[in-house]
N, C-alpha and C positions, 0 to 999 in steps of 0.2 A: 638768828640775828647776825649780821654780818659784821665784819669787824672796821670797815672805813662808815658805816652809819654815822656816827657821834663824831669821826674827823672832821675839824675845820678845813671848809673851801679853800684850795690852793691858793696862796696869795700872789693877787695879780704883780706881773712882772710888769716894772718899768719902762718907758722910752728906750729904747736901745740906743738913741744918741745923746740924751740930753740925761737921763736919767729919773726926773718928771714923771709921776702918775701919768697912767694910760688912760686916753678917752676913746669911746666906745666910736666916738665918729670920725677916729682918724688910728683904729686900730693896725696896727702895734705902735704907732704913734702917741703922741701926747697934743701934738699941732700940724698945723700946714706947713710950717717952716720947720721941723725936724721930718717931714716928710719928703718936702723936697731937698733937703739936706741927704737925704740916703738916698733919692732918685739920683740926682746930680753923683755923687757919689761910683753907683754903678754905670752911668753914663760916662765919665770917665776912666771907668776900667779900675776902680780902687779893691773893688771886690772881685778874686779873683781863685779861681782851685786851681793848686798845684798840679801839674801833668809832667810827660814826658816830653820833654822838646819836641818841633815839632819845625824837619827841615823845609822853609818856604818853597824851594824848589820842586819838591816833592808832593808838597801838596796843592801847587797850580796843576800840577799834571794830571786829564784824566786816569783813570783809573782803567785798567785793561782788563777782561777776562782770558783773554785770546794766545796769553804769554805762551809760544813754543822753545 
């Protein structure tokens, strides 16, 4: 007998914007409108991972293999 058998079902997480039970038809959602609420969101550039700068100049420029 294993020992997670008799554990209770992880309990479903939340709306990650509103907070709101999750519906299964607008997964990880709760609605249309906290859905497009996080699209809009990354469409703006809100959501974003940290890097290392990144000089514009340098990265218009192709890329050479040919460097002597």
């Amino acid at each position: 007998m294993a020992d997670n058998e008799n554990a209770a079902p992880p309990a479903a997480r939340p709306c990650p914007i509103c907070g709101k039970p999750r519906l299964a038809q607008y997964k990880p959602f709760c609605s249309p409108r906290c859905a497009d609420i996080d699209l809009g969101r990354w469409l703006k550039g809100s959501y974003v991972i940290p890097g290392a700068p990144v000089d514009e100049a340098e990265a218009d420029k192709p890329a050479s293999d040919d460097e002597d």
